[in-house]
VEXDREN-2710 file (C-alpha; in Angstrom, 1 decimal):
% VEXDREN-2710
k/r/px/py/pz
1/UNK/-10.8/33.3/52.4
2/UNK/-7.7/31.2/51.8
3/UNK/-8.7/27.7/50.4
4/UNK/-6.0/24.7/49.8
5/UNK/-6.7/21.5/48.3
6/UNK/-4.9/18.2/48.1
7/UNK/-1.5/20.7/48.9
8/UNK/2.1/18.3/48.6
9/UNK/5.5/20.3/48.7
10/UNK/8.8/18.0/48.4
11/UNK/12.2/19.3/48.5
12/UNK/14.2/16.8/45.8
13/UNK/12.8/13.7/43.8
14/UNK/13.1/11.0/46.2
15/UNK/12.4/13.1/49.8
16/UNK/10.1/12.9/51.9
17/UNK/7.0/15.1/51.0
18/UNK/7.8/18.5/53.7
19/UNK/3.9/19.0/52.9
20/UNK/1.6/16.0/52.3
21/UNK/-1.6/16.3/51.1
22/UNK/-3.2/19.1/53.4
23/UNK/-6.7/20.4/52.9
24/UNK/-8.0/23.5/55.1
25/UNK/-10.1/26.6/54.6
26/UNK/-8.9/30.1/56.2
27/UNK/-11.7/32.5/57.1
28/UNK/-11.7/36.5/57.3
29/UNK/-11.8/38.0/60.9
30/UNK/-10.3/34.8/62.7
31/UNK/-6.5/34.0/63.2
32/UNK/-5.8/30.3/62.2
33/UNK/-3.1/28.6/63.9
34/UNK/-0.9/26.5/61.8
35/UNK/0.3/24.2/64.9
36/UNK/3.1/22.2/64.6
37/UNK/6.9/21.4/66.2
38/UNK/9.9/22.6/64.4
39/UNK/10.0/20.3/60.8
40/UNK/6.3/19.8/60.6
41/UNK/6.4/21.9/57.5
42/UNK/4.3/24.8/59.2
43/UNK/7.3/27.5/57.5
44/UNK/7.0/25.8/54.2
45/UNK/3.0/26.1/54.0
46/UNK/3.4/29.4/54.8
47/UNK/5.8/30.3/52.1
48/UNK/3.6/28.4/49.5
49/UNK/0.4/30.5/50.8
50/UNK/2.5/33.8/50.3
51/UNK/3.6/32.4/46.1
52/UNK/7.3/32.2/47.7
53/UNK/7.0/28.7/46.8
54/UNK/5.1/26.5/44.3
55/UNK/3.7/23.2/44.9
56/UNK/3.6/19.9/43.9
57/UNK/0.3/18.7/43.6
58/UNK/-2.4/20.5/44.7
59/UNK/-3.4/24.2/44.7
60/UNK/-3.8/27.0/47.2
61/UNK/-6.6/30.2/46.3
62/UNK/-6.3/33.1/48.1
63/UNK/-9.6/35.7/47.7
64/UNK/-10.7/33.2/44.8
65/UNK/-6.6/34.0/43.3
66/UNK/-4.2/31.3/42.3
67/UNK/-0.6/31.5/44.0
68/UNK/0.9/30.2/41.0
69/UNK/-0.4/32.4/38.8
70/UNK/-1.7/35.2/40.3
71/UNK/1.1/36.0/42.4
72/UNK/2.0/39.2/42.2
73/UNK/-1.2/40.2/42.8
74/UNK/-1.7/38.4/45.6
75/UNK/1.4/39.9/47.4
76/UNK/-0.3/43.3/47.0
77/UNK/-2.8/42.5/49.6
78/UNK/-0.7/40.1/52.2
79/UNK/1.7/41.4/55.3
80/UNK/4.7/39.2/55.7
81/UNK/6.2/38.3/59.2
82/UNK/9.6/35.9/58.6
83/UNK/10.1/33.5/61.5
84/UNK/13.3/34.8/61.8
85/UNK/13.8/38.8/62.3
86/UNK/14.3/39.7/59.0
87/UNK/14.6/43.4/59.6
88/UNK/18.1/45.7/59.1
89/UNK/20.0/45.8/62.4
90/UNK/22.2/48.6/61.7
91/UNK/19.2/50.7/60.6
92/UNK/17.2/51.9/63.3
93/UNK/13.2/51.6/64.0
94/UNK/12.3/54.8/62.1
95/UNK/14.4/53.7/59.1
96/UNK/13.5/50.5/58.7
97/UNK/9.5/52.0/58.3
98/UNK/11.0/54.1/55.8
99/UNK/12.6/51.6/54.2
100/UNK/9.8/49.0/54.0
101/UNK/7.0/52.1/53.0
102/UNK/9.4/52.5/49.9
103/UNK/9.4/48.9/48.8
104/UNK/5.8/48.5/49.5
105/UNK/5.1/51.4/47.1
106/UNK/3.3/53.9/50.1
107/UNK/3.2/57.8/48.7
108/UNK/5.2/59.8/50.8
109/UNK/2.3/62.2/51.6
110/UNK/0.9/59.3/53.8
111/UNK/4.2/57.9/55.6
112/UNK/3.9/60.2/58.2
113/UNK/0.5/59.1/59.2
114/UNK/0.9/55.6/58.4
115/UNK/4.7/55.8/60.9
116/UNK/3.0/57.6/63.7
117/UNK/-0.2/55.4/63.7
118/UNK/2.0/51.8/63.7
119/UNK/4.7/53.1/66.5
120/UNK/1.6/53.8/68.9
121/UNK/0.4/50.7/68.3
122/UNK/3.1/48.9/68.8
123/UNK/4.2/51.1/71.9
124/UNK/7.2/51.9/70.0
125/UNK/7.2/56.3/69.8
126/UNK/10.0/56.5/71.9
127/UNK/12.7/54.0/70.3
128/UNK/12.4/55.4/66.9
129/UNK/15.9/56.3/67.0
130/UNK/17.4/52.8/68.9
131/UNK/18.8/50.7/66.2
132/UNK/16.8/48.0/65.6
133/UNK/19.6/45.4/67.0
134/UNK/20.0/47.2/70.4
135/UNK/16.0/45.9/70.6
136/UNK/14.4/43.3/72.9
137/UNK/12.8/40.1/71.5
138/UNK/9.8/41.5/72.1
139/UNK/10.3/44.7/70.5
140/UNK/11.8/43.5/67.4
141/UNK/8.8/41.4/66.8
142/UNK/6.6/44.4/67.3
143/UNK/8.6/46.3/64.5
144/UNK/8.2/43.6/62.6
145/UNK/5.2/43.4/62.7
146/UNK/4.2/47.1/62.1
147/UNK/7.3/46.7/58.9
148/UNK/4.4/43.9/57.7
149/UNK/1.6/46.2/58.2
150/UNK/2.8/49.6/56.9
151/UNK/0.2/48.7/54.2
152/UNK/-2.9/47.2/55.5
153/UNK/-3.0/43.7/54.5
154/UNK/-6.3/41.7/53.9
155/UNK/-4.2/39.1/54.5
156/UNK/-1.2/38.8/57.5
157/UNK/0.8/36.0/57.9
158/UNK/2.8/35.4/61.4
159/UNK/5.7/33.3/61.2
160/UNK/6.4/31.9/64.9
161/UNK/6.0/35.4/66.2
162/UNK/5.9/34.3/69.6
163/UNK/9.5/32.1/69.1
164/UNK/12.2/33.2/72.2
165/UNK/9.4/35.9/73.2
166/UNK/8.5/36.3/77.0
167/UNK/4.9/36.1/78.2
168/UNK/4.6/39.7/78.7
169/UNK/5.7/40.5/74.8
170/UNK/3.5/37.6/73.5
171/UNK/0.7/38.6/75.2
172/UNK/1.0/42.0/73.7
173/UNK/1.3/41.1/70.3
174/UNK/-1.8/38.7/70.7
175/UNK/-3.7/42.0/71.6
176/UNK/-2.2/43.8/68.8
177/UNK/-3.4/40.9/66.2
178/UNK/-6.7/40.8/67.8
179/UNK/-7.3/44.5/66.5
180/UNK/-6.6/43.9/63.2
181/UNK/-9.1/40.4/63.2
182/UNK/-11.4/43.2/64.4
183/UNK/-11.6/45.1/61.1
184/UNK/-12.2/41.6/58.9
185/UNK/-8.3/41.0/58.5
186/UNK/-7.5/37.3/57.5
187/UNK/-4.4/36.3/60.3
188/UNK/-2.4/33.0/60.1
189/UNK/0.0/32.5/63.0
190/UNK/2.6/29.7/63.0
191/UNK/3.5/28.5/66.2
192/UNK/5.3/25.9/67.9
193/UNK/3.5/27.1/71.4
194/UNK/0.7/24.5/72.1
195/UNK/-0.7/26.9/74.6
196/UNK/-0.6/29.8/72.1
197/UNK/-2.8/27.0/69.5
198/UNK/-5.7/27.6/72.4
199/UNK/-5.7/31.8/71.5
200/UNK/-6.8/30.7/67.9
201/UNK/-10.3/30.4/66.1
202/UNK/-9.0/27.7/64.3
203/UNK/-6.3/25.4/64.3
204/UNK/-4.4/23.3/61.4
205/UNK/-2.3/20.8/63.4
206/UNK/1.1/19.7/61.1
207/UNK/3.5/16.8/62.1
208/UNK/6.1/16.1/59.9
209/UNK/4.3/17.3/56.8
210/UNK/1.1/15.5/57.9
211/UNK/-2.6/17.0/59.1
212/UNK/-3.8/15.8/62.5
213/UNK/-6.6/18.0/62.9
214/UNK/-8.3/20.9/61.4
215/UNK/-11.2/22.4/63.5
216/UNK/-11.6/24.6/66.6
217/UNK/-8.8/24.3/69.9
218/UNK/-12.2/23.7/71.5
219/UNK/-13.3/20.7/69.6
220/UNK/-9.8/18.9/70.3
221/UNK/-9.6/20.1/73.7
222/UNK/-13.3/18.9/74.5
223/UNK/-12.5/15.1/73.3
224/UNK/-9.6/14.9/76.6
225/UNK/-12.4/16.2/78.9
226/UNK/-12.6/13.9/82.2
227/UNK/-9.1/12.5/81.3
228/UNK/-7.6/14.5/82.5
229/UNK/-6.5/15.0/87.1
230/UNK/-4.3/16.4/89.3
231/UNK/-2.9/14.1/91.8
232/UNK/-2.1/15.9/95.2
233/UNK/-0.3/15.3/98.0
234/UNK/3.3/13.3/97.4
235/UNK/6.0/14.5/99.0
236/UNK/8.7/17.5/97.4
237/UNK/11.3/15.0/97.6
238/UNK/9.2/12.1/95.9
239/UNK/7.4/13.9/93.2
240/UNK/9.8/12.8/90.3
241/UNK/10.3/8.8/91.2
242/UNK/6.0/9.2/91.8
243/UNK/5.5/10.7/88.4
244/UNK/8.2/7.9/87.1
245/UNK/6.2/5.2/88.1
246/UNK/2.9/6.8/87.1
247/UNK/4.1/6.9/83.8
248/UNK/4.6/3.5/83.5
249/UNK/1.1/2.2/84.5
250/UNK/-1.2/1.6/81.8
251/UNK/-4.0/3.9/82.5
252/UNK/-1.5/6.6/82.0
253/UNK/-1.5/8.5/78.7
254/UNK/1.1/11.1/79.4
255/UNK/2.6/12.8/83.0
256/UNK/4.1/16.3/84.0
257/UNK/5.1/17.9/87.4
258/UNK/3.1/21.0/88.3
259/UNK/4.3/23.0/91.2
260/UNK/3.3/20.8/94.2
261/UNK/1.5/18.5/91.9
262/UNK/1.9/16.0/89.4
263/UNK/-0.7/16.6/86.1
264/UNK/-1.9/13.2/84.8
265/UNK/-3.1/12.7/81.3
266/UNK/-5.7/9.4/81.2
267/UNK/-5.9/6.8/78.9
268/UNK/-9.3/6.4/76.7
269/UNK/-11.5/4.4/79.2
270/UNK/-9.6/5.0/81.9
271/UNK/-12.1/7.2/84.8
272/UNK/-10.5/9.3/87.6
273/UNK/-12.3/6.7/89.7
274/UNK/-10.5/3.9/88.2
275/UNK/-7.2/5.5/88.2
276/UNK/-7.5/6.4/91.8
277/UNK/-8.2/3.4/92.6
278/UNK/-5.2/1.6/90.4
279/UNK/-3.1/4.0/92.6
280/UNK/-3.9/3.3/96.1
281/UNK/-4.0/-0.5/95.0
282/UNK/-0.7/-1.4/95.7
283/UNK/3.0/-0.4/95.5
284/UNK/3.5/-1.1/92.0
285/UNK/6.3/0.7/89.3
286/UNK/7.8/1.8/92.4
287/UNK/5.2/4.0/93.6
288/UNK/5.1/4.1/97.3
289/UNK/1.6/5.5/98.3
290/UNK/0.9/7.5/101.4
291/UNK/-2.7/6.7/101.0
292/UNK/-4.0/9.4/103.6
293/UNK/-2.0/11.9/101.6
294/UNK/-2.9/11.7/98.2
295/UNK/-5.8/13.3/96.5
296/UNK/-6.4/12.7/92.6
297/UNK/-8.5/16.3/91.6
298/UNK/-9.8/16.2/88.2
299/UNK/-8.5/19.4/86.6
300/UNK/-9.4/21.2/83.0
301/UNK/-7.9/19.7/79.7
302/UNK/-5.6/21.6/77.4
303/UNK/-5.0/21.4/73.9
304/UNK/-1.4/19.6/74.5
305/UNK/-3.1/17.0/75.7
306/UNK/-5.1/16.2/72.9
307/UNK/-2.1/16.4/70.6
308/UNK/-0.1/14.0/72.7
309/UNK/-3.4/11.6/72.2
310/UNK/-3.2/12.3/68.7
311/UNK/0.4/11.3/68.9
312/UNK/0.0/8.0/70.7
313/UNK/1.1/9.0/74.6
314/UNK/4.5/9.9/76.0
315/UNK/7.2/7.2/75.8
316/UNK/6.6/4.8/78.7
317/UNK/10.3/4.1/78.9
318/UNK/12.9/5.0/82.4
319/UNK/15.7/7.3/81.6
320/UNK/18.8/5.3/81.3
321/UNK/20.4/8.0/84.1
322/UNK/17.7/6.5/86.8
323/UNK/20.2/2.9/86.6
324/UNK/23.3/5.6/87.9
325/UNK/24.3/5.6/91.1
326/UNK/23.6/9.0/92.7
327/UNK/26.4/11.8/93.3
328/UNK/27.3/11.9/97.1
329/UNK/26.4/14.8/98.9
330/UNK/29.6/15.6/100.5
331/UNK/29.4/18.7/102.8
332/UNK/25.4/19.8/102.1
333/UNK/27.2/22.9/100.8
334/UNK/25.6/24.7/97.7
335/UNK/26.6/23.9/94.1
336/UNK/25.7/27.3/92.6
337/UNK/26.3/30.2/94.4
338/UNK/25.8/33.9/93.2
339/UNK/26.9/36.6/95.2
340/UNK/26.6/40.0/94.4
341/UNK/26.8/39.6/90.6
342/UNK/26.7/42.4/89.0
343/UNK/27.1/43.5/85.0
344/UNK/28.0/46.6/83.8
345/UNK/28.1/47.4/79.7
346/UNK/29.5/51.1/79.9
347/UNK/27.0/52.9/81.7
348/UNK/24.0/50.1/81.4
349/UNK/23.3/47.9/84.2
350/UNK/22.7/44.6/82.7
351/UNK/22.5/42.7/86.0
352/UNK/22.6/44.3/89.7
353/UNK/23.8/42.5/93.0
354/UNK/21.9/39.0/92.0
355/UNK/22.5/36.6/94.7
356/UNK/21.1/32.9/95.4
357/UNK/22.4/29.7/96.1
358/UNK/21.7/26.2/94.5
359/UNK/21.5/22.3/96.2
360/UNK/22.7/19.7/94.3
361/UNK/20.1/17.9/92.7
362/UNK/17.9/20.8/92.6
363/UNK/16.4/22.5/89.5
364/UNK/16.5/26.2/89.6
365/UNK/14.6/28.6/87.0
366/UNK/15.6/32.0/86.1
367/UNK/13.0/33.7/84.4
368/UNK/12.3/37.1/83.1
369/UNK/11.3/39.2/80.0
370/UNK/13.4/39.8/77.1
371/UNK/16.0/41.8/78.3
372/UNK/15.8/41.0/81.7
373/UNK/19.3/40.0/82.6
374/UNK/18.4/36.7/82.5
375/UNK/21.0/35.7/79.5
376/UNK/23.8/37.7/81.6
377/UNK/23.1/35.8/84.6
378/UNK/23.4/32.5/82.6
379/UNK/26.7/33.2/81.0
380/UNK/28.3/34.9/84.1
381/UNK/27.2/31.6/86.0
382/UNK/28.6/29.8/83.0
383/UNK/32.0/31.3/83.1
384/UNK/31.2/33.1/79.3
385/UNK/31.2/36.8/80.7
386/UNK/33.0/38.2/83.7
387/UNK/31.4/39.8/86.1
388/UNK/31.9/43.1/86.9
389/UNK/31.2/42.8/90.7
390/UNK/30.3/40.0/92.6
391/UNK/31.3/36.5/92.1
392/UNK/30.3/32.9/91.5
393/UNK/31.2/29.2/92.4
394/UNK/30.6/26.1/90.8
395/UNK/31.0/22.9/92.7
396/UNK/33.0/24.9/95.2
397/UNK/35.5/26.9/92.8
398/UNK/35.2/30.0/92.4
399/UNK/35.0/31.1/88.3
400/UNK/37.2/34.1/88.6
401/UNK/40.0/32.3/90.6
402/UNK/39.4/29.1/89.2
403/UNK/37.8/28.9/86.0
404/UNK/39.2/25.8/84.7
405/UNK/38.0/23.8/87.1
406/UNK/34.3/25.2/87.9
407/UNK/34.0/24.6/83.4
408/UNK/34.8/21.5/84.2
409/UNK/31.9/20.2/86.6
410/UNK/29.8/22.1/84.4
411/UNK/27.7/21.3/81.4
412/UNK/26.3/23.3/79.2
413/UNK/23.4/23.0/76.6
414/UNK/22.8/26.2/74.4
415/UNK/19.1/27.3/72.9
416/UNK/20.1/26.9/69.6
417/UNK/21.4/23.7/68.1
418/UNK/25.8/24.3/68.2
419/UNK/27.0/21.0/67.5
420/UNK/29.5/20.9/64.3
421/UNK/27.3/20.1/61.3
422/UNK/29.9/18.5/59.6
423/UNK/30.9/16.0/62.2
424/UNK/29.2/12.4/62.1
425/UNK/27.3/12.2/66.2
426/UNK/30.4/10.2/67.2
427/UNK/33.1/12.4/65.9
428/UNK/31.1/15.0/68.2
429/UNK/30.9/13.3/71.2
430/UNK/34.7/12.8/71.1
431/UNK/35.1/16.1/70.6
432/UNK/33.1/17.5/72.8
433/UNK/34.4/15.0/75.5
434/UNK/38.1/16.0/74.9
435/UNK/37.2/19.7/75.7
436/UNK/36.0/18.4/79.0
437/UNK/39.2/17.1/79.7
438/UNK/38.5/13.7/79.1
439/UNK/41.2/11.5/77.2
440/UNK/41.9/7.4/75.9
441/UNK/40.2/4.7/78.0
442/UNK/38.0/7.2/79.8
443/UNK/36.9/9.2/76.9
444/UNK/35.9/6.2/75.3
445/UNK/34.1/4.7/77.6
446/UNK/32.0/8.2/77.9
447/UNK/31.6/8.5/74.7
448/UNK/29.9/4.7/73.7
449/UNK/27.9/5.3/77.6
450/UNK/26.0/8.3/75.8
451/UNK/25.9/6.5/72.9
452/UNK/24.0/3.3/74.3
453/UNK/22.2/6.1/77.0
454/UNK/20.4/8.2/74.0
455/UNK/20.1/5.3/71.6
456/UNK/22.3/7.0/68.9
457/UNK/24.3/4.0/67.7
458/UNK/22.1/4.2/64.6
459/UNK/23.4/7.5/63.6
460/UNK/26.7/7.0/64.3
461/UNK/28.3/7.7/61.1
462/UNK/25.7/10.6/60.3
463/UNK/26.5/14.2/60.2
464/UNK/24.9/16.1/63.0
465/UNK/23.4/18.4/60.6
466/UNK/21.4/15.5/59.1
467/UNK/19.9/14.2/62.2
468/UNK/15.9/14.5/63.1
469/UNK/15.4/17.1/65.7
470/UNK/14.8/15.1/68.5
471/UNK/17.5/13.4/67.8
472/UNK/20.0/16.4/67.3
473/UNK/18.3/17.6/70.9
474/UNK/19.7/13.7/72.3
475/UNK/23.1/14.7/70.9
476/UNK/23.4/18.1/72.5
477/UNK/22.5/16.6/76.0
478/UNK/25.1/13.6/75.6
479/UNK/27.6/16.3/74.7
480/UNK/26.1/18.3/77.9
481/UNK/27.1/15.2/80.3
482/UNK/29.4/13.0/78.7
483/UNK/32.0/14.1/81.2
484/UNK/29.4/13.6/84.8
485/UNK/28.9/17.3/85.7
486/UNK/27.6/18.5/89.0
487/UNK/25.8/21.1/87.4
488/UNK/24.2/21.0/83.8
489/UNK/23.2/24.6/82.2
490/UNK/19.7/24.5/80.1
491/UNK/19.7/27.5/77.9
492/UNK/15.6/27.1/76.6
493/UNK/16.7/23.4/75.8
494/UNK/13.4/22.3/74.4
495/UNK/11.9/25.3/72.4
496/UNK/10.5/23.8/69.2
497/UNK/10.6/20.2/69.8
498/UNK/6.9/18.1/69.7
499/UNK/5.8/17.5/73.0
500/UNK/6.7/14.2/72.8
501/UNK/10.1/14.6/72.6
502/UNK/9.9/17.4/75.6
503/UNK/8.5/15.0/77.7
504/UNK/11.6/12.6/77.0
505/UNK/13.9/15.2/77.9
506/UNK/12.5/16.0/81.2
507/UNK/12.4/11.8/81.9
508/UNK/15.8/12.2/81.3
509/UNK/16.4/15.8/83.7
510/UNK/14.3/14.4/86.3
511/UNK/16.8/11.1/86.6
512/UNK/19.8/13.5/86.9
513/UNK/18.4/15.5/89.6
514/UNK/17.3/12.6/91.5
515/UNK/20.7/11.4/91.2
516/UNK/21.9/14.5/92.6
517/UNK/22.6/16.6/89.4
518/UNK/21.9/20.7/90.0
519/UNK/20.0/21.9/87.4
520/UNK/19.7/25.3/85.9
521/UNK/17.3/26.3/83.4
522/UNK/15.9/29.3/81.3
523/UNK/12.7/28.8/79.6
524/UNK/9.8/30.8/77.6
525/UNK/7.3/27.9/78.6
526/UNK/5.3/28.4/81.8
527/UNK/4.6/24.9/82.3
528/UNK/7.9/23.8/81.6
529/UNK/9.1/25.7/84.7
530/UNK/6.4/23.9/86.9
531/UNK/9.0/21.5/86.8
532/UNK/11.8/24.1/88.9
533/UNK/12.5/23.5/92.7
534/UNK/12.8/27.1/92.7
535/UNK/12.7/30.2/90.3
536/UNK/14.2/33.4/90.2
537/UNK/12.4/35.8/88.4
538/UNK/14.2/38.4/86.9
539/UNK/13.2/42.1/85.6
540/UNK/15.7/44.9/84.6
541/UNK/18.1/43.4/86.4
542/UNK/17.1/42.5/89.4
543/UNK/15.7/39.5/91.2
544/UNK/11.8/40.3/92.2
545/UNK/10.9/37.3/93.2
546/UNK/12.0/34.0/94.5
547/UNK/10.1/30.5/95.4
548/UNK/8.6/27.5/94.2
549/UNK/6.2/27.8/91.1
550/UNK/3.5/27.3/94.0
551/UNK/4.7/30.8/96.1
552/UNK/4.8/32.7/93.4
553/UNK/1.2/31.7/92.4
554/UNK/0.4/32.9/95.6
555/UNK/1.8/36.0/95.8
556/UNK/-0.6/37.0/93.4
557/UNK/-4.2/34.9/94.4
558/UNK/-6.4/37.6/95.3
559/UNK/-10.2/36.7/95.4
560/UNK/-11.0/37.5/92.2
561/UNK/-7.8/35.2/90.6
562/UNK/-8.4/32.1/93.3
563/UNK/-6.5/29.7/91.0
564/UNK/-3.6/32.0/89.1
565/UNK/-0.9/30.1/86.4
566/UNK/2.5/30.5/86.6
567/UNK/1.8/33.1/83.4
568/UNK/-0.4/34.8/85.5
569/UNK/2.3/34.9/88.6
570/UNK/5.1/36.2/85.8
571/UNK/3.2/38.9/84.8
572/UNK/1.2/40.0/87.5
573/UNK/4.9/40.0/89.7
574/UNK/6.8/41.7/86.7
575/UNK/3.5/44.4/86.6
576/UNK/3.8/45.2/90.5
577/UNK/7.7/45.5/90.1
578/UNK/6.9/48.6/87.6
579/UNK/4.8/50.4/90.7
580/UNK/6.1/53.4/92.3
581/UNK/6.6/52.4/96.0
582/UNK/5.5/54.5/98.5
END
């Protein structure tokens, strides 16, 4: 049992406290979820659990043991997972076991044993010689995690495990935990995945240092029950203005799109009968109602949606970019095209004769397990890597003719943050919009546009490095369009961010598209690709599949899985790829 009382952490005198007076108890044969966006101090409570840090006030036990001063002791009987991998890259999977077996003191008459029974369960006996930076995502976190559990731990904790992970890999490592709750192991898993918080027995939810809840998923998920309904019906080309307006009504807690359908969260009070009815009522917030058409379904709540109650409800505020006046269609010709690409490294196929096309203001998904090709695709597309066959157009040039100007229709916003640290937000912005091309009056004007647009006048004069995270994800988007693409690039743009701040970033993609911006993203988060036109789902290479989220839930319904997820379309579709075919 893990027990911490009164627990504050702060980084410097006069900071803000990174942990602020949590209490929680951790129980033997259950994972705890420590739940939390990126800066709610989830890395830092784990660090303090392990004695890597020591706090302020408070104290932390672990098995009745202080983590002050017990701590070496303490380290004897804990597994470790960093969030980032912290393994050897130039060493390969076999060494690194060796490696970790020495520092964690294991006799060499039982390293044999120990190796051979971690690399079968982690699914890892035939990569023991592939050096450990030639592996997938997923397969570096499962040698990291056997590296944690080459002695066994009565205590492991997880550090984001599932962070840049595919659904396929996470689910494997969920089943690989779950073995070791079996035999009475005490598991903490960080996470920033809301819909991995729901796999725990318990849950400590953190925002920014603070504790929202501490309980069962089940218990928070529970209090949203009846508030939560599908609405059914609206037309494909009106689902973003409908959800738009929806957001702005006052029974409305919070709003996504989901496949065919928009997912509303209800205020407190507020029935599906009453909100059905406050939709039909009228034409209100721009919401034009096809009354016939429309269908409001109550659906199942999830534990997002009782965070985003905790949190007050998403931002009832229009995206700036829904004032623009929308880009011409010109010639109803495709934005994106792919044909044939295809990348060779040496004698691996990376990517193999991918071909789609792309409408402007459409949002396309590719999506795929680590390793996919899905990362090739995206930087071939993006003019980073030439391809080896095939080629590709942007706004009508062609990258390997014209690469010049396709970059420059393009914008492009990368996974992790890759503005300059050391440059205030405006010193970026004019950056950033000089490598677009744009100089004097123009520039300037782009430059105060995104300014006023993402409400960064504030932090100005800051370094980049200094902002919040929501707002360092406002800077990377006004550096994505400062110069008006046609096409914007989203490389996992919100992985890490609160939900809140998600669901501001989508306001803000679902004005571009409906002013006629193409779209393409790559995401980890199933129901942020609800939001796609279309997806591509990619597996070794190839494209398997293609369609709306709603087609590829139905290539998979059978009777037994009436009402499949987009997870349970990605895997079952990436499972039937692997069968020999007759």
């Amino acid at each position: 049992m893990i027990l911490i009382d009164h627990l504050t952490k702060k980084f410097g005198h006069d900071s803000c406290p990174a942990i602020d007076g949590i209490s929680a108890c951790m129980l033997p044969g259950r994972i705890t979820g420590i739940v939390g966006p990126d800066g709610a101090g989830k890395t830092t409570l784990v660090r303090l659990i392990a004695g890597l840090l020591e706090p302020n006030e408070g104290q932390i036990k672990v098995f009745g043991l202080d983590s002050v001063k017990d701590t070496a002791t303490i380290r004897e009987m804990l597994g470790y997972m960093p969030q980032r991998f912290g393994l050897y890259e130039d060493l390969t999977v076999f060494e690194n076991l060796e490696l970790y077996a020495e520092m964690r003191g294991l006799e060499k008459s039982q390293q044999q044993e120990r190796f051979t029974e971690l690399l079968r369960f982690t699914g890892l006996e035939q990569f023991t010689k592939r050096l450990s930076g030639h592996l997938s995502g997923g397969m570096k976190q499962k040698l990291g995690l056997a590296c944690s559990l080459i002695k066994m731990p009565k205590l492991l904790l997880l550090d984001e495990p599932g962070v840049g992970v595919d659904p396929i890999s996470r689910r494997e490592l969920w089943r690989m935990v779950r073995e070791l709750v079996a035999r009475d192991v005490v598991v903490v898993w960080n996470t920033a995945y809301l819909d991995e918080a729901e796999s725990c027995d318990d849950v400590l939810l953190l925002n920014e240092g603070k504790q929202l809840f501490h309980g069962s998923p089940l218990e928070l998920t529970g209090k949203m029950s009846g508030r939560v309904v599908q609405v059914r019906g609206v037309a494909e080309n009106k689902r973003r203005k409908f959800l738009a307006g929806l957001l702005q009504k006052p029974e409305t807690l919070d709003g996504t799109i989901q496949g065919s359908a928009l997912r509303i969260v209800l205020n407190l009070h507020t029935t599906p009968q009453h909100f059905n009815t406050a939709i039909l009522s009228g034409h209100s917030n721009n919401i034009e109602v096809d009354s016939p058409k429309i269908e409001i379904v109550p659906v199942t709540s999830r534990f997002e949606d009782g965070f985003i109650d905790i949190l007050g409800g998403a931002v009832k505020r229009e995206s700036a970019f829904a004032r623009r006046n929308p880009k011409p269609i010109e010639d109803g010709n495709p934005v994106v095209v792919a044909h044939g690409l295809t990348k060779r490294f040496g004698s691996f196929v990376a990517v193999r004769d991918n071909n789609f096309e792309i409408k402007r203001g459409e949002i396309f998904g590719l999506l795929g397990p680590n390793g996919a090709g899905k990362s090739t695709t995206f930087k071939m597309l993006c003019g980073l890597l030439r391809p080896t066959e095939g080629e590709s157009f942007i706004a009508g040039y062609n990258l390997g003719k014209s690469p010049s100007r396709a970059r420059s229709r393009l914008g492009y916003m990368a996974q992790k943050f890759s503005m300059y640290g050391d440059l205030t937000v405006k010193q970026n912005l004019n950056f950033f919009a000089g490598t677009y091309g744009l100089w004097g009056l123009a520039k300037r004007k782009a430059v105060k546009e995104m300014m006023n647009m993402f409400d960064l006048d504030r932090y100005s004069s800051a370094n980049a490095s200094a902002l919040p995270l929501g707002f360092k994800q406002r800077l990377s988007l006004a550096a994505a369009l400062v110069h008006e693409p046609d096409v914007l690039f989203l490389d996992e743009p919100t992985s890490g961010v609160d939900p809140l701040t998600r669901r501001e970033f989508w306001t803000h993609i679902n004005a571009l598209v409906e002013g006629g911006v193409t779209v393409l993203v790559t995401t980890h988060f199933m129901d942020e690709a609800e939001y796609c036109d279309r997806i591509a789902l990619i597996y070794r290479g190839e494209t398997i599949a293609t369609g709306t989220p709603d087609d590829l839930k139905q290539l998979v319904r059978t009777p037994t899985q009436k009402d499949p997820t987009l997870e349970d379309a990605f895997i079952a579709l990436i499972e039937r790829s692997e069968q020999p075919k007759p």
